[in-house]
DOKE-353399 format. One line per 3 residues: number of its first residue (from 1); for each residue x, y, z of C-alpha. Coordinates in pm, whole numbers, plus 50000, padded with zeros to 5 digits. Layout:
! DOKE-353399
NUM> X,Y,Z  ...
! end
This chain:
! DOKE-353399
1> 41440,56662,37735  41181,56891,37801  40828,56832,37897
4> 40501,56972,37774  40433,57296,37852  40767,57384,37683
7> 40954,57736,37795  40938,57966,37471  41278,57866,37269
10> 41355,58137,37110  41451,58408,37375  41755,58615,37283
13> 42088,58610,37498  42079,58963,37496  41745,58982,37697
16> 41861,58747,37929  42180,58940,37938  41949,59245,37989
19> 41768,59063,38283  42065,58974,38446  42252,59330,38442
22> 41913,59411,38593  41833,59163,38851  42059,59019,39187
25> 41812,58713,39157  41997,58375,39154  41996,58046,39284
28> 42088,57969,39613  42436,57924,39743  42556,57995,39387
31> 42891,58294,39408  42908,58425,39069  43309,58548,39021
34> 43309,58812,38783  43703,58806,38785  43911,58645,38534
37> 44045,58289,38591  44417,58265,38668  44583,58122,38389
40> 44967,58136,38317  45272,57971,38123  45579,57827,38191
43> 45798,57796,37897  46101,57492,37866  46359,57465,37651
46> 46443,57181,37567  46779,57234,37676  46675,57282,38045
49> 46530,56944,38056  46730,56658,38213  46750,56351,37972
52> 46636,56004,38041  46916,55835,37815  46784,55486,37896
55> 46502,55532,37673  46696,55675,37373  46728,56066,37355
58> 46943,56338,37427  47030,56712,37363  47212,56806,37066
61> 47218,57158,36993  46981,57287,37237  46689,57017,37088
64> 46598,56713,37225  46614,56418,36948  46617,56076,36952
67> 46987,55910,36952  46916,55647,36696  46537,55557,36594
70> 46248,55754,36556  46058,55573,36830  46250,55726,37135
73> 46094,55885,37432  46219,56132,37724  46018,56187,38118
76> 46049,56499,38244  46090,56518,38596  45776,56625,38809
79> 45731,57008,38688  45584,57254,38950  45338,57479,38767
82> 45383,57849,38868  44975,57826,38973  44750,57584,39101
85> 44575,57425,38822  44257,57201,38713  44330,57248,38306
88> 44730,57212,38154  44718,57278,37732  45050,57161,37594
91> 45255,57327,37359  45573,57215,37138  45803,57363,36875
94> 46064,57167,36722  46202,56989,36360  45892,56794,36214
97> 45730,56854,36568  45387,56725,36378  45538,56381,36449
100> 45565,56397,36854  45327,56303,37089  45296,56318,37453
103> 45165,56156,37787  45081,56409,38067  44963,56296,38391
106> 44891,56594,38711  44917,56554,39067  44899,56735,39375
109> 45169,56660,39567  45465,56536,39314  45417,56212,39516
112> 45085,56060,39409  44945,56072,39012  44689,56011,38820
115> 44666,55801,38478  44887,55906,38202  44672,56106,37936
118> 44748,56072,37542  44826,56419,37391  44828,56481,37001
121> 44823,56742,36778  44470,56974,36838  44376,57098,36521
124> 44115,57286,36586  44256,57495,36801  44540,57575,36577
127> 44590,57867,36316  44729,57749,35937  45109,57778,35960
130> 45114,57762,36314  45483,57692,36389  45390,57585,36741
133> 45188,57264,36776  44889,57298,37075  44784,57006,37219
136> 44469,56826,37388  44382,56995,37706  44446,56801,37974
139> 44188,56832,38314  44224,56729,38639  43947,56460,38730
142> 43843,56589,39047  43566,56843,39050  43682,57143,39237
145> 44001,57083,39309  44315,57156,39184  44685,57001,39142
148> 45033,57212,39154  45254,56943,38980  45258,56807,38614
151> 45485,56503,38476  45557,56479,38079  45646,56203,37812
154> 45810,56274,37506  45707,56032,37201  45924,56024,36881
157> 45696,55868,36657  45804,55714,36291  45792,55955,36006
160> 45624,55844,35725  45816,56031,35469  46139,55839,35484
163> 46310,56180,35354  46188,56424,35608  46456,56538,35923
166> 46386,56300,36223  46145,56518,36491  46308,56702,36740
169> 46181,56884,37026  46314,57249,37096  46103,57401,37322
172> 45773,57312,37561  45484,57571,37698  45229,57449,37910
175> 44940,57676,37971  44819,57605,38339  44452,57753,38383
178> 44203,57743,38700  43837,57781,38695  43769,57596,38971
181> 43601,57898,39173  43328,57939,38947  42961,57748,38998
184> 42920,57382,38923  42711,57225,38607  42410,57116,38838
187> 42389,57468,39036  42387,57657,38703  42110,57436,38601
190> 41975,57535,38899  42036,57917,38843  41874,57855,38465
193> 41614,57696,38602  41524,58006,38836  41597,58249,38550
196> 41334,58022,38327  41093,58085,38552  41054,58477,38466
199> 40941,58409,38121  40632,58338,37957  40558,57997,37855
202> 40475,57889,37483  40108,57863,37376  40016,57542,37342
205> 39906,57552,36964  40286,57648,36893  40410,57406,36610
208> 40744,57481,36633  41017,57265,36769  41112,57381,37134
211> 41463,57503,37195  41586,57266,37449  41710,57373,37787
214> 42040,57582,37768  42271,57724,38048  42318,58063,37877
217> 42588,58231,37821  42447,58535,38087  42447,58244,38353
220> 42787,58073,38296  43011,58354,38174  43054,58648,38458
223> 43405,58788,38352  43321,59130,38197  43530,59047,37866
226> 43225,58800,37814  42999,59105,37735  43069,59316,37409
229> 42894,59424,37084  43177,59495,36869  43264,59283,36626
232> 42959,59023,36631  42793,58959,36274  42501,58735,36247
235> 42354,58531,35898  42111,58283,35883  42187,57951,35971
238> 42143,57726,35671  42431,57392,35804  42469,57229,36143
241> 42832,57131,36268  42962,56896,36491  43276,56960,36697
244> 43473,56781,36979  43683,57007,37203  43944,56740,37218
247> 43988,56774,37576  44059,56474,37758  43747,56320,37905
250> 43865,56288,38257  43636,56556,38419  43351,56556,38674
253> 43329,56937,38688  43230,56990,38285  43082,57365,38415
256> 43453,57428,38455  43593,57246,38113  43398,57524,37983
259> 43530,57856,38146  43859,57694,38093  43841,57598,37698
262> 43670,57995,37708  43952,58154,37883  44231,57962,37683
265> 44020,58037,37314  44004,58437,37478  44313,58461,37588
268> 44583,58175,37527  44480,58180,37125  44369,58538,37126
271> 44032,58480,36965  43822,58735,37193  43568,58445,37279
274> 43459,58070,37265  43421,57946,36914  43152,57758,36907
277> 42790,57820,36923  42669,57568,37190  42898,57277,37426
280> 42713,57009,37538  42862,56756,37805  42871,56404,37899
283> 42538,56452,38128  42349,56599,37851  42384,56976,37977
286> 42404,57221,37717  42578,57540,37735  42549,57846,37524
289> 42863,57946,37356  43009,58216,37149  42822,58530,37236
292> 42579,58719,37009  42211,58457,37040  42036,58295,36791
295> 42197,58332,36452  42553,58504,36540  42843,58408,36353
298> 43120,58192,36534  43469,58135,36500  43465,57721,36474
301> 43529,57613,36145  43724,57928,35902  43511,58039,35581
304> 43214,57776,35692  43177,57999,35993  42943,58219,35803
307> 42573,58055,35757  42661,57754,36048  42592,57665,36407
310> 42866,57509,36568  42759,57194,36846  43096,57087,37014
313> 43085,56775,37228  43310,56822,37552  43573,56519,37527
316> 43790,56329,37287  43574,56104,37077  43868,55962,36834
319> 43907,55585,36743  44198,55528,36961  44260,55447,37331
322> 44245,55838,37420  43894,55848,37258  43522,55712,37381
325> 43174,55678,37273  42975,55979,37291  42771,55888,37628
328> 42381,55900,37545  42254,56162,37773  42510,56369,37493
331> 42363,56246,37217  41978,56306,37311  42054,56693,37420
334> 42272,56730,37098  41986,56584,36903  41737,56789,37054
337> 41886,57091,37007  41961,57008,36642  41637,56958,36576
340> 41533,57283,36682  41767,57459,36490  41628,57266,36190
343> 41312,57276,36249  41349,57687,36297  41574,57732,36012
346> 41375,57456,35747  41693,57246,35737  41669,56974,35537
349> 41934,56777,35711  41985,56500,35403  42066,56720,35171
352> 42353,56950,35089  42444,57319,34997  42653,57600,34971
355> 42787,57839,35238  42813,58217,35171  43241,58199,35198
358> 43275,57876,35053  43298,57727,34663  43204,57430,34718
361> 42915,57234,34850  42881,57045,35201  42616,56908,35379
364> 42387,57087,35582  42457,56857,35849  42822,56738,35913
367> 43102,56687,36074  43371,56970,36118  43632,56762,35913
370> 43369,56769,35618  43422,57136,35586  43816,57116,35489
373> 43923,56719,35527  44237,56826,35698  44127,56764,36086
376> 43921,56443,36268  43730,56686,36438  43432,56553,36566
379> 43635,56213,36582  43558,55881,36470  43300,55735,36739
382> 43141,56069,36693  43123,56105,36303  43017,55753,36261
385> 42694,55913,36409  42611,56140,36144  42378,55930,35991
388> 42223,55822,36248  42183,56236,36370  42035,56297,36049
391> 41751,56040,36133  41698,56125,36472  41611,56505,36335
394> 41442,56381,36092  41194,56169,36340  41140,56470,36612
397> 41078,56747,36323  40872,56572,36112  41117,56575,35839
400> 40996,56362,35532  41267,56273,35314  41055,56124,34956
403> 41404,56010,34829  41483,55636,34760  41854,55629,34822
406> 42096,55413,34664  42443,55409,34892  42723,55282,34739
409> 42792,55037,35056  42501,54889,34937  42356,54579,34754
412> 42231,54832,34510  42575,54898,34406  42817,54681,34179
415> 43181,54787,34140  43407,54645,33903  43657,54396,34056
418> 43956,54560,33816  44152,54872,33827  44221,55083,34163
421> 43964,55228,34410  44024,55428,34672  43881,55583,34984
424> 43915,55920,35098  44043,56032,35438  43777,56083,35744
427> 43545,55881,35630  43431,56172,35367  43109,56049,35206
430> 42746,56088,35211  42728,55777,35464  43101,55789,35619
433> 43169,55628,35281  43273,55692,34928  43474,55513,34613
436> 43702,55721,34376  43914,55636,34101  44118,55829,33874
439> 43985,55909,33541  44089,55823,33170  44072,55934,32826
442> 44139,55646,32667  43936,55330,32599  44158,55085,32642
445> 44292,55212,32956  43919,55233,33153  43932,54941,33402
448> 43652,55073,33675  43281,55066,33660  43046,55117,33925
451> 42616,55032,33876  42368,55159,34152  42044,54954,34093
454> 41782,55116,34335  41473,54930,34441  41178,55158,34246
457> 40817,55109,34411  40608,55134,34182  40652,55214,33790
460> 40650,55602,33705  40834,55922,33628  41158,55966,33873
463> 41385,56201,33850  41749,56042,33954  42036,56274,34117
466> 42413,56154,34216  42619,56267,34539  42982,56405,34437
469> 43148,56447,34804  43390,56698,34900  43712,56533,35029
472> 44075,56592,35026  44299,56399,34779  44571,56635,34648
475> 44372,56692,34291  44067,56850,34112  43784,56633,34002
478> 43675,56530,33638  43492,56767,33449  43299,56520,33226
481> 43168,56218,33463  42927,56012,33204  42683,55846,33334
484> 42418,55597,33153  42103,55528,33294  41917,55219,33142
487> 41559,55293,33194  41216,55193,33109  41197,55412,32786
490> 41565,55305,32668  41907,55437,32729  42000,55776,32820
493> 42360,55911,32865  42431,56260,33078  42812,56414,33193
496> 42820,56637,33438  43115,56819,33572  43205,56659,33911
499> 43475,56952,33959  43178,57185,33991  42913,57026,34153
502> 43160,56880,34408  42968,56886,34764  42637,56859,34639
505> 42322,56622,34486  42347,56712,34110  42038,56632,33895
508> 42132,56374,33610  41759,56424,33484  41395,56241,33451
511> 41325,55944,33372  41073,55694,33339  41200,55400,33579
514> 41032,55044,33622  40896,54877,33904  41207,54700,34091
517> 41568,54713,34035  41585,54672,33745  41691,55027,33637
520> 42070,55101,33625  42286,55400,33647  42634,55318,33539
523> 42960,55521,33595  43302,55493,33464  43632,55577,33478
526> 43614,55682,33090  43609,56089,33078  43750,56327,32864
529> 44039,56430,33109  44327,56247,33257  44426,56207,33623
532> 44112,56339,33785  43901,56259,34092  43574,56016,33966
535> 43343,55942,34242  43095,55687,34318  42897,55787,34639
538> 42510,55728,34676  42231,55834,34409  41868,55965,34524
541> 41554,55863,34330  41265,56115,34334  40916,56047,34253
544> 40812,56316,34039  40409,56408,33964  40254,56187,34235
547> 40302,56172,34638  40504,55936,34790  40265,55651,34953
550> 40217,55735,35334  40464,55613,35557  40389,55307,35821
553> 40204,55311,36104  40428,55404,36380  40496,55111,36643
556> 40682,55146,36997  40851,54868,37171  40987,54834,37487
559> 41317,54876,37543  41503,54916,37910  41431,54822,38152
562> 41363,54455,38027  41115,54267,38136  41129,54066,38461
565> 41426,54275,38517  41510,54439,38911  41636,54835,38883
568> 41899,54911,39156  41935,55253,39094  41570,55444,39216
571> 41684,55694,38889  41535,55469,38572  41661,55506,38226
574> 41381,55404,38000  41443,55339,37667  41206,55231,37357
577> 41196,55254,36978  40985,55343,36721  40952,55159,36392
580> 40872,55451,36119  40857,55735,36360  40763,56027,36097
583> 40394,56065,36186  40404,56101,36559  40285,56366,36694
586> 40316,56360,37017  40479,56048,37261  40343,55985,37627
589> 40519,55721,37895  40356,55605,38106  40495,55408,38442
592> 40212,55206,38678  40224,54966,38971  39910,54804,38837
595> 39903,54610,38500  39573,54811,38385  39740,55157,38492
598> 39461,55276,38636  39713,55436,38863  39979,55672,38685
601> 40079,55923,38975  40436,55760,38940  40480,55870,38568
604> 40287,55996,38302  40502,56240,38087  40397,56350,37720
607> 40681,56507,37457  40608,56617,37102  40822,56424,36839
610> 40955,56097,36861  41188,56064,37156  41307,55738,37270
613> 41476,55795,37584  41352,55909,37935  41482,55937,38289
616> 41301,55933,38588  41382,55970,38987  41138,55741,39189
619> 41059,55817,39565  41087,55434,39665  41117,55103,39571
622> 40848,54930,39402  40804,54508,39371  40600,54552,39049
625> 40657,54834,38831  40458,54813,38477  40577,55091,38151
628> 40467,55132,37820  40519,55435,37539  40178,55541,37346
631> 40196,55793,37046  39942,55983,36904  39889,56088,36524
634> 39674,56382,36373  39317,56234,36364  39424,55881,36381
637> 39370,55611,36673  39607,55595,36976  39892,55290,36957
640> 40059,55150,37255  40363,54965,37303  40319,54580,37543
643> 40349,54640,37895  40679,54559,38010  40657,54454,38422
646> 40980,54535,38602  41142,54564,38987  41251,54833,39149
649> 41504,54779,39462  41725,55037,39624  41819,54859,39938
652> 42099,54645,40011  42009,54304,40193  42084,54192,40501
655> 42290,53877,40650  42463,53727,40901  42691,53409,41000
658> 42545,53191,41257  42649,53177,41573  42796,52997,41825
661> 42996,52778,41541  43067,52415,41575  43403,52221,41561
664> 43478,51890,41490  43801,51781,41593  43893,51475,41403
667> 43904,51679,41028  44008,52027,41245  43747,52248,41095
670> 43456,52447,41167  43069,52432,41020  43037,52811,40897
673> 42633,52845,40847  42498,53197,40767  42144,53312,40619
676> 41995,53668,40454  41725,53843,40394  41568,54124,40155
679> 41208,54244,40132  41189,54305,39755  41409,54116,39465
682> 41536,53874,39713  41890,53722,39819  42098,53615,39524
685> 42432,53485,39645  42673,53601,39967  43043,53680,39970
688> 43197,53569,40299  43529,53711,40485  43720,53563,40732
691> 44019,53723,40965  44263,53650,41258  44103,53826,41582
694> 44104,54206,41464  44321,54128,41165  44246,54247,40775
697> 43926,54084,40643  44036,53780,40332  43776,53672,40118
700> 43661,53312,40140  43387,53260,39925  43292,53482,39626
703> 42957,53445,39526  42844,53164,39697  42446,53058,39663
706> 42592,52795,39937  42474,52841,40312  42699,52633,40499
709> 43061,52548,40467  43346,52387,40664  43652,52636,40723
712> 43973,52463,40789  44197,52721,40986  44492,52854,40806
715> 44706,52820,41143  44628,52621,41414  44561,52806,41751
718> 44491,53082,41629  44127,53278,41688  43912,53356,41324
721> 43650,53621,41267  43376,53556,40975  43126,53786,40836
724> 42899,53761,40533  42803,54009,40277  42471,53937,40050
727> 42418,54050,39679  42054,54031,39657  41895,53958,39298
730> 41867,54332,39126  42264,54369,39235  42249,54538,39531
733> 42606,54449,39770  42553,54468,40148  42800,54721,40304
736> 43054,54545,40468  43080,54629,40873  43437,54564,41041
739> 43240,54417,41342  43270,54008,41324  42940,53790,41321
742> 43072,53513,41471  43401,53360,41596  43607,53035,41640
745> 43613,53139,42033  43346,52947,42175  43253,52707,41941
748> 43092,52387,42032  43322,52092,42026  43111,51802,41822
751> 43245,51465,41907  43312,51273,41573  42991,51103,41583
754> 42815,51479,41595  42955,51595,41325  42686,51805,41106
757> 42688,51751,40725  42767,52040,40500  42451,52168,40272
760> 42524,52266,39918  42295,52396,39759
! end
């Protein structure tokens, strides 16, 4: 997120690529390698490979194949790749080899290894008819370093089509590939940074919405086969993609995920460059991709590579175990950078269009699996998002979308409880989500309905178009969807072809609509073809001849951190919302340590749009910390969120056990006492540790708001050791010396009748 004055957006790669040809200036103890990573395969048949028959395979012909069931599975012994290594891609051939999947885990000795890594089928990084599957890239956690030894497991999973051959497994290529030697993600941001610097900033009347910061592609990629002209075509950008690179997301060095997935799409696919536009990782760092600027064609996503800018998340972002949640820093760069390509381009990112290369219609912004519905690409936890992407644009740009929409997930949609619906595959829909049916030409065999019943504001002239998605289920659509639409005037009937207007908002007409739902458009299954596609996705409502009313007044709340809450970490994530974002202007946080914030030296940062996230470094701890969000509107009065008070506290506490201890001798145990301190949030609880003289430490008590104790020794005669460790109340653990507080030797023997009682508290 950047903050006002905002760098000018809209520089060209090639003048940075000019500057740098030009300039030795760079960031400090940054080595720019201009020669090409080592990368290099090692090809196994599977007929090399020593079988593990206790799980159920073996080699017949030269292949490896399961002996008896399709759910068999073969280890490989530890493999020594021919290079050092921080990135292994995976490649199999065999029968049905669409069926296998692997586990890969790396190490660096052959001794010691890390987790075991699900690999599937990449799709995206395949050709169509590709004989050889390629797999998920697989990275070596570690930043910087690399590993010399890879392990893999075989998987045989169940076919679904009972008829086809049972998978086999006839050969295995593992790309190895190190770009460890280049710069890390935080000193190319550093190295950006610098090259900022030598441009002119934007005027501040600029209505525009800023580019946000980018590692270019002049700063990241040194290799001379990162700098040609030939061959790069450019075309307005008129839809917005979302990728994943399908890489596993065990990486601390994401700098070097991206030389890697570059020098595997240059040279292990033969693609002459990086496919996508822009990479953003898990910290929110963007990276420029395929070269060319602003407007240059990629190679991401076949005939919808024309007209598109590709955004690939680094990472795996499927439903299953291999995939997470996009992390948020992620999301807030990859919305900020969407919105300035909307925002520069006029993308209205709820509606949808044609591409120059394509028939068909798709949205302008979408998933990659929207384009073709034959990959998961971006992956579930990632395309669940769309919706909410579209929003978030919408709110920073300014975007004001005068539909009423209609979703067919929705209480404003009725389905009939007979016949057979369906869903598509990837969650194809305008919302993740769509209903289709086959179609009819006969009466007596319609059995579905559907009835959207949208909520109309005020009585007036509307004019009411339908959403026919584009998604993949082995046939055409009906030519002659009917739809009635029961209105104020009457009852109106219109059929559209579906076939053609598939991928896009099709017009059904104007109509004067009542106040309130009572209006209905009604679909069936009823055409005049047979066997065809019929969908039921959302409808739009326009108002048409007067302006929609104005939207709310904007109102921010307070977020993170909550109130009353203690901060451990001096770096704050603040987070707020905005009820009905669309008219802010500009949004200011503002962090005090006085309630009226007369004092805002600590933080006092402005944005244009609507964020709702912010991260700021503090110089110390702070006892009373006060935020709130403000956000201005175009002539109208200033609103601020309620001041949230919160704690700030860094520093672990500080304890001790008592000492000398006591003993009593008629029970045989000891009165452990022990007290802390901290200056800010204050002591919580204590963990205490006992040991034999210079033995291992044991834990004793685990979170203990107790002070006092009796300790019965585990063996008698024998010496003990105690120390305590405090959590104080914001969560900070006190680091744990080896040195003893206090111990058994030398207690003070209490006679029965001196015993001292035990305080619980």
């Amino acid at each position: 997120m950047r903050t006002l004055p905002r760098f000018l957006a809209a520089l060209l790669t090639t003048l940075l690529a000019a500057f740098l040809a030009t300039t030795t200036h760079s960031a400090p103890d940054i080595q720019l390698n201009g020669d090409r990573a080592p990368m290099e395969d090692l090809i196994l048949p599977a007929g090399d490979l020593v079988s593990d028959i206790e799980k159920g395979t073996t080699i017949i012909g030269g292949e490896l194949a399961p002996e008896q069931t399709a759910t068999a599975s073969f280890t490989t012994e530890a493999i020594e790749a021919p290079i050092p290594f921080n990135a292994v891609v995976p490649h199999w051939t065999g029968e049905n080899a669409e069926a296998i999947s692997l586990q890969v885990r790396t190490s660096l000795d052959g001794e010691t290894w890390g987790d075991w890594i699900a690999v599937h089928a990449n799709h995206d990084w395949m050709e169509p008819g590709d004989d050889e599957i390629v797999g998920q890239m697989v990275l070596v956690p570690e930043a910087q370093t690399t590993h010399d030894y890879v392990q893999i497991q075989v998987l045989f999973g169940e076919e679904e089509d009972e008829s086809a051959a049972p998978p086999t497994l006839s050969q295995m290529r593992l790309t190895f590939i190190d770009t460890t030697t280049g710069p890390t993600s935080d000193e190319l941001v550093d190295l950006q940074s610098e090259l900022d610097k030598d441009f002119p900033l934007l005027p501040e009347n600029i209505t525009g919405y800023p580019k946000p910061f980018v590692v270019s592609r002049g700063a990241w990629c040194q290799h001379p086969d990162c700098n040609y002209t030939e061959g790069l075509e450019y075309h307005p950008v008129s839809h917005l993609i979302i990728h994943h690179t399908v890489s596993n997301n065990a990486s601390t060095d994401w700098a070097a995920v991206v030389r890697a997935i570059w020098n595997f799409h240059t040279y292990g696919r033969g693609w002459g460059d990086i496919g996508y536009n822009y990479l953003v990782d898990p910290n929110g760092v963007i990276y420029e991709g395929h070269l060319g600027g602003d407007d240059v064609i990629g190679t991401h996503a076949a005939g919808a590579n024309k007209g598109s800018m590709a955004l690939a998340l680094l990472g795996t972002f499927t439903s299953g175990s291999t995939g997470i949640k996009p992390p948020q820093a992620m999301l807030n760069s990859s919305v900020e950078l969407l919105s300035w390509k909307a925002d520069q381009r006029d993308i209205n990112v709820f509606d949808a269009s044609r591409l120059p290369n394509l028939s068909w219609g798709l949205p302008n912004l979408m998933g990659h699996r929207d384009v073709y519905g034959t990959t998961e690409c971006p992956g579930d936890q990632a395309h669940l998002l769309i919706p909410w992407f579209r929003d978030q644009i919408a709110a920073r740009i300014g975007l004001d979308d005068p539909f009423i929409y209609a979703d067919e997930q929705s209480t404003a949609f009725t389905r009939s409880m007979t016949g057979t619906w369906n869903m598509p595959p990837y969650m194809c829909g305008f919302n993740n989500h769509a209903w289709y049916t086959w179609s009819v030409n006969n009466q007596s065999a319609s059995t579905n309905w559907g009835e959207w019943r949208p909520n109309i504001p005020a009585a007036g002239r509307y004019r009411i178009d339908v959403y026919v998605p584009y998604c993949r289920t082995g046939r055409a659509e009906t030519g002659s969807a009917t739809y009635t639409i029961f209105h104020a005037g009457g009852t109106s009937t219109r059929t559209i072809s579906q076939q053609a207007n598939v991928g896009l908002w099709t017009t059904l007409g104007e109509y004067s609509l009542a106040q309130g739902n009572g209006n209905v458009i009604r679909l069936t299954d009823l055409t005049n073809d047979s066997g065809l596609g019929v969908w039921f996705d959302a409808i739009r409502v326009l108002p048409v001849g007067a302006p929609p009313p104005p939207p709310p007044v904007p109102v921010p709340t307070n977020i993170a951190p909550a109130a009353g809450s203690w901060q451990r970490s001096r770096t704050v994530n603040f987070t707020w919302k905005i009820d009905n974002p669309e008219p802010v202007t500009v949004t200011t946080l503002q962090v005090a340590a006085d309630p009226s914030f007369g004092n805002l030296v600590l933080v006092n940062q402005s944005w244009y749009g609507a964020p709702t996230t912010h991260t700021h470094t503090f110089a110390a701890d702070f006892k009373d910390l006060y935020w709130r969000v403000l956000v201005w509107r175009t002539d109208q009065p200033l609103i601020s969120s309620k001041p949230t008070r919160f704690g700030l506290d860094s520093t672990p506490p500080r304890s001790s056990i008592n000492s000398p201890l006591t003993f009593t001798p008629f029970n045989g145990q000891y009165q452990i006492n022990w007290s802390g301190t901290d200056n800010l949030s204050g002591v919580d609880r204590y963990n205490v540790d006992f040991r034999a003289a210079n033995g291992a430490w044991t834990r004793w008590l685990s979170d203990t708001k107790s002070q006092s104790a009796l300790f019965t020794p585990p063996a008698a005669g024998t010496v003990y050791e105690f120390r305590s460790l405090a959590v104080d109340v914001a969560g900070n653990v006190e680091s744990g010396s080896n040195s003893a507080q206090a111990t058994t030797a030398g207690a003070i023997r209490l006679s029965n009748m001196q015993s001292l009682p035990t305080v619980v508290r």
